[in-house]
C-alpha positions as CSV (number, residue, x, y, z in Angstrom):
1,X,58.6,37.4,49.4
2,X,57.5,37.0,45.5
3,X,54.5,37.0,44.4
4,X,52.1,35.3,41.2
5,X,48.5,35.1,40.1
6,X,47.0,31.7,39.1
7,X,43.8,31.0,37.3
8,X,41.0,28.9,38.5
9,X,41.5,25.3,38.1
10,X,45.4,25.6,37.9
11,X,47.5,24.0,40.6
12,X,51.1,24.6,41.5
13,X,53.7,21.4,39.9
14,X,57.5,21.6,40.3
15,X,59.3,24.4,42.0
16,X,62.8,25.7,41.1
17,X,64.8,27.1,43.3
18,X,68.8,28.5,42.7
19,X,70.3,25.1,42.8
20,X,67.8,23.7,40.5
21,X,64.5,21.8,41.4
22,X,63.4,21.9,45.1
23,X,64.4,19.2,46.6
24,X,62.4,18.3,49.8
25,X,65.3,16.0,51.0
26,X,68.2,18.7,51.0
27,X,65.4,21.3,52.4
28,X,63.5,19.3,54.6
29,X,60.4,20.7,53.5
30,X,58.3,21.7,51.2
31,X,58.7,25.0,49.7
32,X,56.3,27.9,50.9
33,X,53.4,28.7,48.7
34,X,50.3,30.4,50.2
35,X,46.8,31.7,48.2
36,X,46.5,35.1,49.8
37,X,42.7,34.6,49.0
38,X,42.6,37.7,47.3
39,X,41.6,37.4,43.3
40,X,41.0,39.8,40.3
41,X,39.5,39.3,37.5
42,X,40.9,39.5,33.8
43,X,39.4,38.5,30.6
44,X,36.7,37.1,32.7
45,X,39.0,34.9,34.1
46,X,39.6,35.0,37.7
47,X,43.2,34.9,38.9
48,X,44.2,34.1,42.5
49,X,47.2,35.9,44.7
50,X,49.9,33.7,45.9
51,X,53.3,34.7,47.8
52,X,56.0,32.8,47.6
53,X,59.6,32.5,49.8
54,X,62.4,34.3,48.6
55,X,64.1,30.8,47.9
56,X,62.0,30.3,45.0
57,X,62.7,31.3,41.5
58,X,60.5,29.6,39.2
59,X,57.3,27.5,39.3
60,X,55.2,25.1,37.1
61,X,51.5,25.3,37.2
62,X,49.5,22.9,35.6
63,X,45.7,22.2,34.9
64,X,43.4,20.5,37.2
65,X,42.5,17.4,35.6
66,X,38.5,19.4,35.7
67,X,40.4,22.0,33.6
68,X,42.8,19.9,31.3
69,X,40.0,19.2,28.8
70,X,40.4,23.4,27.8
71,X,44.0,23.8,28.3
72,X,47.4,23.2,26.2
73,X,48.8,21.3,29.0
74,X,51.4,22.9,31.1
75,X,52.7,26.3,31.3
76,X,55.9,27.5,33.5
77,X,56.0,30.6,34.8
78,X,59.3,32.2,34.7
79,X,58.8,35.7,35.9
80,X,57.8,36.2,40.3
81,X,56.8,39.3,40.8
82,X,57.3,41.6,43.8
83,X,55.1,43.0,46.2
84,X,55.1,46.5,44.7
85,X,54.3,45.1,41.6
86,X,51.4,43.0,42.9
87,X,49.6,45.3,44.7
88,X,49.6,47.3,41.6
89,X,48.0,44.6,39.8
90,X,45.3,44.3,42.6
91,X,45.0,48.3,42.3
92,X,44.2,48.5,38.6
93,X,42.3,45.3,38.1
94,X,38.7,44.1,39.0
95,X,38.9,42.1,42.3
96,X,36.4,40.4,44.0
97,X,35.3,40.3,47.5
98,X,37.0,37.4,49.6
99,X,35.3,34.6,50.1
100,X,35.8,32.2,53.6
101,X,34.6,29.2,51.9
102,X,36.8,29.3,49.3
103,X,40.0,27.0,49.6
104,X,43.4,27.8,47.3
């Protein structure tokens, strides 16, 4: 599994995987992408956990259309991290108790 934090009001766009863009047809489904409901806080920005399948190499986010209005658009992020590296992230950062009526 791999592993990325995404700001409030962001939502998950295209998703790469090794053969290029995920392709629901060839797949037959969509590609895995949980919230973990676990967040921290940087720059007074919270910033949510998600884990992603192996398959997956790269994914777009993009603002909310709530959110666009602050934003530069569209950002791609390139680099998934592992779970090591996550759970050192939640270690050293603020997080914030989780919160059942939240929905990511």
């Amino acid at each position: 599994m791999k592993y990325f934090f995404l700001s409030d009001g962001w939502v998950v766009g295209r998703v790469w995987e090794f053969g290029g863009q995920w392709n629901v047809n060839a797949w037959r489904r969509d590609p895995e992408i949980v919230c973990i409901n676990l967040c921290i806080v940087e720059q007074g920005e919270k910033l949510w956990l998600y884990r992603v399948e192996d398959a997956v190499l790269m994914v777009e986010v993009k603002p909310t259309s709530d959110t666009l209005a602050k934003t530069i658009g569209q950002v791609v992020l390139k680099r998934l991290i592992s779970a090591e590296q996550a759970i050192e992230r939640l270690a050293t950062a603020q997080t914030l108790p989780n919160s059942p009526d939240v929905e990511h």
